[in-house]
KEKE-3310 file (N, C-alpha, C; in steps of 0.2 Angstrom, whole numbers, plus 5000, padded with zeros to 4 digits):
npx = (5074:5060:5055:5040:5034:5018:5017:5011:5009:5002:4990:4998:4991:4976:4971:4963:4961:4947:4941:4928:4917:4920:4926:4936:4952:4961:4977:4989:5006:5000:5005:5011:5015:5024:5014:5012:5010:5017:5028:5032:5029:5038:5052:5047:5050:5065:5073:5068:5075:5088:5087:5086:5089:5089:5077:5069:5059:5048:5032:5020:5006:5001:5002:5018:5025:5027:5039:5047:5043:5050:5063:5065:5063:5072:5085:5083:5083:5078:5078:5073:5060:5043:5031:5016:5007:4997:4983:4973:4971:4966:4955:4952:4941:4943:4942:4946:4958:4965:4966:4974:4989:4990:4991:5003:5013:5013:5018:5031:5035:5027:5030:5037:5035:5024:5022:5009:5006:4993:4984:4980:4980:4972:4963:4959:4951:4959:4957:4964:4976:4971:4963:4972:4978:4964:4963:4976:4974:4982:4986:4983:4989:4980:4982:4994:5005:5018:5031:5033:5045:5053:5057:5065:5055:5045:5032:5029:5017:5011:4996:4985:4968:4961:4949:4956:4972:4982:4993:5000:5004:5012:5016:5024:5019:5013:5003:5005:4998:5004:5004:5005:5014:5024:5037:5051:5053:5069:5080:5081:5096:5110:5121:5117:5109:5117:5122:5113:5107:5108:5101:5087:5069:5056:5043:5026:5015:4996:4998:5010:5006:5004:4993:4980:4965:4955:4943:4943:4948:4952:4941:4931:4931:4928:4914:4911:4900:4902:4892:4893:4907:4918:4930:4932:4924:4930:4940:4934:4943:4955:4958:4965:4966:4969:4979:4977:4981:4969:4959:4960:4952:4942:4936:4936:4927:4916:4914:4913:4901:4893:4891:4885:4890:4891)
npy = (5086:5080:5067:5059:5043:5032:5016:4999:4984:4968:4955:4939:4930:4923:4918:4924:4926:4935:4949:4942:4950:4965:4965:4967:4964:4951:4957:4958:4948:4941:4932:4942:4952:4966:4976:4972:4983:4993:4992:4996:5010:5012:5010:5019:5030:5030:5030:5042:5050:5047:5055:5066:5070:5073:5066:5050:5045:5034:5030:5022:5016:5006:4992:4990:4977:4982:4985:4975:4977:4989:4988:4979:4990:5000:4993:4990:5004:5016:5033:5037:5030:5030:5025:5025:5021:5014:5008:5018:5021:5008:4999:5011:5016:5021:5035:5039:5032:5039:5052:5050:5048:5058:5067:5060:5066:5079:5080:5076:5087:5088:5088:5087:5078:5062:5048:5034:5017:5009:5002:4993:4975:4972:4979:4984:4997:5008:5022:5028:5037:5047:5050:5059:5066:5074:5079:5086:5096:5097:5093:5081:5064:5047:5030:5029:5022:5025:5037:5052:5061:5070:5085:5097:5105:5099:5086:5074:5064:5047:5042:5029:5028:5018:5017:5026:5035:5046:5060:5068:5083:5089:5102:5104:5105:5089:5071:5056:5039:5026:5011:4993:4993:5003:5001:4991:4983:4984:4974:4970:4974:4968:4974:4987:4981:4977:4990:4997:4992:4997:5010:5018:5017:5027:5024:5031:5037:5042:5054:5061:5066:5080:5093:5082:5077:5070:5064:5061:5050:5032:5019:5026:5040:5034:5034:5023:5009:4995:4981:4964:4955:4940:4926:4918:4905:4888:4881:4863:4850:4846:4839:4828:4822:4807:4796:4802:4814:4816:4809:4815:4826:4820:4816:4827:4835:4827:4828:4842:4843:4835:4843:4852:4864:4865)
npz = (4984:4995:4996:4999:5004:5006:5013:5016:5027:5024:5025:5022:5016:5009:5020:5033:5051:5058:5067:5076:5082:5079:5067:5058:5053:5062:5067:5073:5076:5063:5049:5038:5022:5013:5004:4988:4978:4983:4984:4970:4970:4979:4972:4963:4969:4975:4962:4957:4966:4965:4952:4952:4965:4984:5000:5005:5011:5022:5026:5037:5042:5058:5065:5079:5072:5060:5057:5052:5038:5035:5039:5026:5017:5023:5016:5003:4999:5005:5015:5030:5040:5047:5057:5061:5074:5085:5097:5097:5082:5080:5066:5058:5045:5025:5026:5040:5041:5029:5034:5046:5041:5035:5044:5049:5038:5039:5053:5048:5042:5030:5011:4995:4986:4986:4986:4983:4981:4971:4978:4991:4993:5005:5009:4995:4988:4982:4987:4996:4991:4986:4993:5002:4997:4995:5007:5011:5001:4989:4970:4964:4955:4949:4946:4938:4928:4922:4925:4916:4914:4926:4936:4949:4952:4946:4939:4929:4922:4916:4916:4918:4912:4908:4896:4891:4890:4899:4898:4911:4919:4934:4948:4960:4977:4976:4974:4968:4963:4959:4947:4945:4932:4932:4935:4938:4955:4964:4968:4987:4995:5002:5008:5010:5018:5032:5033:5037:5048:5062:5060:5065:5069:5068:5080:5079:5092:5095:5101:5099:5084:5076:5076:5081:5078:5088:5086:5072:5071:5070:5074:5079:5071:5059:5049:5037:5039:5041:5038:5040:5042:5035:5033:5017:5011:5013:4999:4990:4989:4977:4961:4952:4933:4925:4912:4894:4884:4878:4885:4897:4891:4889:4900:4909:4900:4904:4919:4919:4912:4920:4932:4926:4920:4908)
capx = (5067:5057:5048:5037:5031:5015:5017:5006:5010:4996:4992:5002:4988:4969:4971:4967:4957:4942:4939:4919:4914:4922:4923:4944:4956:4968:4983:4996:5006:4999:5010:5011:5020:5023:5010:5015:5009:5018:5036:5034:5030:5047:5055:5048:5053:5073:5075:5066:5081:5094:5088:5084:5090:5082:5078:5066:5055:5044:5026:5016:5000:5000:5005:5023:5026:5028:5046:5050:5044:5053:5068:5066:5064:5079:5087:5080:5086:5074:5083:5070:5055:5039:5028:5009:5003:4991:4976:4967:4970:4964:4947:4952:4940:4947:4944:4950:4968:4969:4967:4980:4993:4992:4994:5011:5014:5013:5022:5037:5035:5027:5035:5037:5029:5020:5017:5006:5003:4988:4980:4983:4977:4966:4956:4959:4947:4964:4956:4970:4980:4967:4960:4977:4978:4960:4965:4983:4973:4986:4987:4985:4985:4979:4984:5000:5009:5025:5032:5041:5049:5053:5063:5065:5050:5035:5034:5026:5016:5007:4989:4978:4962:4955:4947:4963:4980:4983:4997:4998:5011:5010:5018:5024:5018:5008:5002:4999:4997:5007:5000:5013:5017:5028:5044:5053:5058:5075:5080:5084:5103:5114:5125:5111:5106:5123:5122:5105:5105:5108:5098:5083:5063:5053:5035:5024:5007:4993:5000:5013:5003:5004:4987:4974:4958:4954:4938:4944:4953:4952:4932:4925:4931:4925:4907:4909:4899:4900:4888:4896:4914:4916:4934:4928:4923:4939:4936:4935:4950:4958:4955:4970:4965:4974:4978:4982:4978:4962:4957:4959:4948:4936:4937:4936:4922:4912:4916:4910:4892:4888:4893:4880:4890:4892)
capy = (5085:5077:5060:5051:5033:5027:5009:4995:4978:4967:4947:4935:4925:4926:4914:4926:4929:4940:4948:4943:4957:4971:4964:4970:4959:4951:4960:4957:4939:4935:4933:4947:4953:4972:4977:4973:4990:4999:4989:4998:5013:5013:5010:5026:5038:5030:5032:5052:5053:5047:5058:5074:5072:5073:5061:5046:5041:5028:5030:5018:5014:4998:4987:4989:4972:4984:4988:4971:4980:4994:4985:4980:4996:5002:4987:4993:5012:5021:5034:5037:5029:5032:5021:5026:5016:5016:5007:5023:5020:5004:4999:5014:5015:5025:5042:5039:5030:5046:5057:5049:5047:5064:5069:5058:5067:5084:5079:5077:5092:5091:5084:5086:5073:5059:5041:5029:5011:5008:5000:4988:4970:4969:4985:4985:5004:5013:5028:5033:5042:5052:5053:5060:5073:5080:5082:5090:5103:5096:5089:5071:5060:5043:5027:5030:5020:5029:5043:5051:5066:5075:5088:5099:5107:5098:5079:5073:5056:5044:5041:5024:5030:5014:5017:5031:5035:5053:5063:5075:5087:5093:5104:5100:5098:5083:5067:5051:5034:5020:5004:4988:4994:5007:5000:4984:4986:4982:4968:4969:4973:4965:4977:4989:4978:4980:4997:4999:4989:5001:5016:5020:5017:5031:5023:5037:5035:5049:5058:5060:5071:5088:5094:5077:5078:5061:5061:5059:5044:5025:5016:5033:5043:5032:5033:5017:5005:4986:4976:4958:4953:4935:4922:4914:4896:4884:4877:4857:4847:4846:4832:4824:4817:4802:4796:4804:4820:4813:4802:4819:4830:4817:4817:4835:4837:4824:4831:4849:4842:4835:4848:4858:4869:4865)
capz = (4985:5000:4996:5006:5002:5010:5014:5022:5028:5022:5027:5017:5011:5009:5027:5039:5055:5059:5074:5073:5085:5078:5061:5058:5054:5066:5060:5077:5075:5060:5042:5032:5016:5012:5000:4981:4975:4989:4982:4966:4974:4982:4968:4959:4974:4975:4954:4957:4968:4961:4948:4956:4973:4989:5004:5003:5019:5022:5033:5036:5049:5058:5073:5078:5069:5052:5058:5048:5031:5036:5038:5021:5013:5020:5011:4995:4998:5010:5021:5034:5040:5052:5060:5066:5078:5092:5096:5094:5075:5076:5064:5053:5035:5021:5026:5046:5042:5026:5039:5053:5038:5032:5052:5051:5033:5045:5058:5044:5039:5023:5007:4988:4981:4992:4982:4986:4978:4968:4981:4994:4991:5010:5008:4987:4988:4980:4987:5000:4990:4981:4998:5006:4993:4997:5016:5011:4996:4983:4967:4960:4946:4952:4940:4935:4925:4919:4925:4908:4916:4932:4938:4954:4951:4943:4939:4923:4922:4908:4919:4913:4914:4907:4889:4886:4892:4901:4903:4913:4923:4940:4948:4968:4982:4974:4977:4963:4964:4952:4945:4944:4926:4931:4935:4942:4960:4963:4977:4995:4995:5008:5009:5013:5027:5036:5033:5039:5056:5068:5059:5070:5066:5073:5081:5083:5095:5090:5105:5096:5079:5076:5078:5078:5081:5090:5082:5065:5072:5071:5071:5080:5064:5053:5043:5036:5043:5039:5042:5041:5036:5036:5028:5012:5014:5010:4991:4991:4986:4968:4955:4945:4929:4923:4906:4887:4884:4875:4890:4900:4890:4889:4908:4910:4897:4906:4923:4918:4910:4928:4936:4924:4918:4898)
cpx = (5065:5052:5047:5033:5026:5016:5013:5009:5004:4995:4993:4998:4980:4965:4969:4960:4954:4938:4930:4914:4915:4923:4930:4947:4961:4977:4990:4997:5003:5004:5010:5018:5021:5021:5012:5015:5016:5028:5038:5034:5037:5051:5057:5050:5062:5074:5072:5072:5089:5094:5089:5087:5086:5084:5069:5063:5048:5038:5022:5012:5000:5003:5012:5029:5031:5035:5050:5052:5049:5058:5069:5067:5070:5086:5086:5084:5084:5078:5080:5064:5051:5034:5022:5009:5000:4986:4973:4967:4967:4957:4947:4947:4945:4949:4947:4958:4969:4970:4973:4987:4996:4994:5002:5014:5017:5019:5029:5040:5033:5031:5033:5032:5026:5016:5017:5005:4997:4984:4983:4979:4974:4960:4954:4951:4951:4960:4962:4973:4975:4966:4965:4977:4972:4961:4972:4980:4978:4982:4985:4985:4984:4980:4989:5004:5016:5026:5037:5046:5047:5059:5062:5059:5043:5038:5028:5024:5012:5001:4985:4972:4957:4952:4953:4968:4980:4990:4999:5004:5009:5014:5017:5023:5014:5008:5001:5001:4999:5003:5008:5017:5022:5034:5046:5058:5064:5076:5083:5092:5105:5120:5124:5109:5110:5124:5118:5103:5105:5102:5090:5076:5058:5045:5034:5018:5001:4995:5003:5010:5003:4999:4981:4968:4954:4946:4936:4948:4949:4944:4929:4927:4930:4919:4908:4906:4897:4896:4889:4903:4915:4923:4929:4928:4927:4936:4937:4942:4951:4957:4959:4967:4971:4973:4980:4979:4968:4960:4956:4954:4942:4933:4933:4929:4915:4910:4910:4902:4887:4887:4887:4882:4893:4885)
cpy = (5080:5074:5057:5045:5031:5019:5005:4988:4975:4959:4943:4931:4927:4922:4919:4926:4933:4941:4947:4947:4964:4971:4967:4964:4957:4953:4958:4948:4937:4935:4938:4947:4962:4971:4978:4980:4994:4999:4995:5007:5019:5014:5016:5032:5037:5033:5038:5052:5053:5051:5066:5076:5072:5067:5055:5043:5039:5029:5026:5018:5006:4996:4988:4985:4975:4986:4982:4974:4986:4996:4984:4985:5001:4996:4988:5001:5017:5024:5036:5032:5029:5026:5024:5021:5017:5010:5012:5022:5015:5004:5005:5013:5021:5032:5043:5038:5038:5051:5057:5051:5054:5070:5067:5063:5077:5085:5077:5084:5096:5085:5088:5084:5068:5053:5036:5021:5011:5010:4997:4981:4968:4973:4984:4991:5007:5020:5030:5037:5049:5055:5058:5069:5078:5083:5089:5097:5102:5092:5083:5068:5053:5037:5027:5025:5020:5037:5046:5055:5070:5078:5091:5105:5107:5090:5077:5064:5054:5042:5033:5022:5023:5013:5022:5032:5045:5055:5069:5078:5091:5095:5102:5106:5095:5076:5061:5045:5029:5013:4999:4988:4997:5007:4993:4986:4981:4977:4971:4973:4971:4969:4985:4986:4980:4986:5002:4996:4992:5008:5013:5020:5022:5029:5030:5035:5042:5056:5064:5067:5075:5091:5089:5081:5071:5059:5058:5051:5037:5023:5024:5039:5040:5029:5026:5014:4997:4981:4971:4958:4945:4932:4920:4907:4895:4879:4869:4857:4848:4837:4830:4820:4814:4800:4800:4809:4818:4812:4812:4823:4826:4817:4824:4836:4832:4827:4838:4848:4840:4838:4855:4865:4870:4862)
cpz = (4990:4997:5000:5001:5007:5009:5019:5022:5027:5023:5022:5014:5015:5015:5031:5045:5057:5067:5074:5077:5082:5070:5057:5059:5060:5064:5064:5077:5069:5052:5039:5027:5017:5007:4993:4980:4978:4986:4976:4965:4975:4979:4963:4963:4975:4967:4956:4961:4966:4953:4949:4962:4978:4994:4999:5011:5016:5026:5032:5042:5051:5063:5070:5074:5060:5051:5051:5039:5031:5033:5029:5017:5014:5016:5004:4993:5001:5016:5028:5034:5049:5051:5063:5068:5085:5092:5095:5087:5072:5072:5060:5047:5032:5025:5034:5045:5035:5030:5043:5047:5035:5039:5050:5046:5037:5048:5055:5042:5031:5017:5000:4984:4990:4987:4984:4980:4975:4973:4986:4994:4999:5008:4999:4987:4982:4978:4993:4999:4989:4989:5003:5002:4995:5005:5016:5006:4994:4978:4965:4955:4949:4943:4937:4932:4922:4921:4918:4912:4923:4933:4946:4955:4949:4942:4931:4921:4916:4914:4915:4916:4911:4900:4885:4893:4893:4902:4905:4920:4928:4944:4958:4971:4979:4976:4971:4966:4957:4953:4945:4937:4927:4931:4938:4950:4961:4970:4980:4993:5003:5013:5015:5019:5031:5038:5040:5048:5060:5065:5061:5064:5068:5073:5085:5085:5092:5097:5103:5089:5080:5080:5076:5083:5083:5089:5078:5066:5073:5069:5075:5074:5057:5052:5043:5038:5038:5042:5045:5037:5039:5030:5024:5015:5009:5002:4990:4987:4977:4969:4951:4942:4927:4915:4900:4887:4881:4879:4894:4898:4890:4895:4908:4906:4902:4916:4923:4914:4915:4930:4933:4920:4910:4897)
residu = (UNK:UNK:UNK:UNK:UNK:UNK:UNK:UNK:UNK:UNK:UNK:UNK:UNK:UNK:UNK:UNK:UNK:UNK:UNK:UNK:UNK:UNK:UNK:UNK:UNK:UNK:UNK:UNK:UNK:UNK:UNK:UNK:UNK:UNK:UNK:UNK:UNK:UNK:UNK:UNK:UNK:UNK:UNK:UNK:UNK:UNK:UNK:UNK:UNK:UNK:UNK:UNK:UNK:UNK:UNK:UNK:UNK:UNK:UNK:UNK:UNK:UNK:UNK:UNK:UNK:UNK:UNK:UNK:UNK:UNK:UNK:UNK:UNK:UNK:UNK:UNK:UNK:UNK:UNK:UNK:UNK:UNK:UNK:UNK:UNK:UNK:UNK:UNK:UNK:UNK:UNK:UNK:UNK:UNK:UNK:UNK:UNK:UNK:UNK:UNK:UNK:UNK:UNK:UNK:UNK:UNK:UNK:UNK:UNK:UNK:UNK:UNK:UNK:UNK:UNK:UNK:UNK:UNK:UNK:UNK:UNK:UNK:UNK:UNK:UNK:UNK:UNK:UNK:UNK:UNK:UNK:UNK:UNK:UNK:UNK:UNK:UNK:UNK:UNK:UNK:UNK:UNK:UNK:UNK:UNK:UNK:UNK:UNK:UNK:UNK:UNK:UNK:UNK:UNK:UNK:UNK:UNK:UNK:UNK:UNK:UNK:UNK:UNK:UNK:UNK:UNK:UNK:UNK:UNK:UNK:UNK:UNK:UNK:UNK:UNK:UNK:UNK:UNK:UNK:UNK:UNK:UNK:UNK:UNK:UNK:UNK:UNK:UNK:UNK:UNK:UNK:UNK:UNK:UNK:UNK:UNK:UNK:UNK:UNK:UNK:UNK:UNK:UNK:UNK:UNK:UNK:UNK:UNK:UNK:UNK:UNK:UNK:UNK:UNK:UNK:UNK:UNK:UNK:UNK:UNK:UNK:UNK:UNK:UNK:UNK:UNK:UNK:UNK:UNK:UNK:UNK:UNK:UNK:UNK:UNK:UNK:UNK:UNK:UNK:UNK:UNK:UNK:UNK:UNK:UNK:UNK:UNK:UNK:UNK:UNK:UNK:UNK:UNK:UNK:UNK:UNK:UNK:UNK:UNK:UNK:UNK:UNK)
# end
């Protein structure tokens, strides 16, 4: 079976800079993490293969810098991974980067299945996936929490719709999205990394895509329009109370009656 794994690298902390013209984060140079979702993700497309068999590839959109997560994911058990990147891509909304990624997804050849993280905590929409599947005309179940059962032909998931629990079995090529219930993703290995050092990262430009339509691409393919984006303002300092737990609540009650909000 042929999985893909979208993945995104995301900034390390709610620290970040704004370009204040164009209103897009500064993504090159600055910290990032690979996107929690994206971990658990990974986790469920190695466990489908050690079940069923198959490959395991990584895609992600994003400054060359993404090669680090990459790195990581082959540490984890990832046997390929690809790389969009361009500035044509940059400034992407939902429906421009589902577009480019279902381009990269193409330019593979397709796949099996194709899972995506919830969400990713800068954009937090968790419409990419859904949005990847109406581009491709397959499948999806969005929400996922558990897969029970999958074979070489159809995959079977527990869905959490919120006030119920769905399960529902779909039949590949499909596309869902897991929540961080699903599984525990397994550490790095070392051994893996050794392994993995020399194996090749493929960065593609949109040059590169099968059939793009460079209009669907980056801020000129994308609707969106944001008016203002803007860091939060920094939250004043913290308050140690001193004294016995009594003394402290007396504190803190009095504290919070100033403040107006008791």
């Amino acid at each position: 079976m042929k999985i893909i794994v979208c993945m995104k690298q995301v900034p390390l902390s709610s620290k970040v800079e704004i370009d204040e013209t164009s209103g897009n984060l500064k993504r090159v140079g600055a910290a990032t993490r690979t996107n929690p979702f994206d971990l658990f993700a990974l986790e469920c497309a190695l466990r489908l293969r050690e079940k069923v068999g198959g490959t395991v590839t990584v895609l992600t959109m994003g400054p060359q810098q993404a090669e680090t997560m990459v790195r990581d994911a082959y540490m984890m058990g990832a046997d390929d991974a690809v790389i969009l990147s361009d500035r044509k891509f940059a400034g992407s909304d939902v429906l421009a980067t589902s577009y480019t990624l279902v381009q990269g997804v193409q330019l593979l050849g397709g796949a099996d299945l194709i899972i995506c993280g919830r969400q990713t905590t800068d954009g937090d929409t968790a419409q990419i996936g859904p949005a990847m599947a109406e581009h491709l005309h397959i499948p999806h179940a969005a929400w996922v929490n558990e897969i029970t059962d999958a074979d070489a032909q159809k995959i079977q998931v527990r869905q959490d719709l919120g006030s119920e629990f769905q399960i529902s079995e779909i039949s590949y090529p499909c596309l869902i999205t897991v929540d961080k219930d699903v599984c525990v993703p397994r550490l790095p290995s070392y051994r893996r990394k050794k392994a993995s050092e020399e194996k090749p990262v493929r960065i593609v430009s949109a040059a590169d895509l099968p059939h793009p339509d460079m209009t669907r691409l980056g801020v000129i393919g994308s609707p969106t329009t944001v008016e203002r984006i803007f860091p939060p303002p920094a939250v004043g300092s913290a308050v140690t109370l001193e004294g016995t737990p009594a003394q402290k609540a007396a504190q803190l009650a009095s504290m919070l009656a100033e403040a107006k909000f008791i």
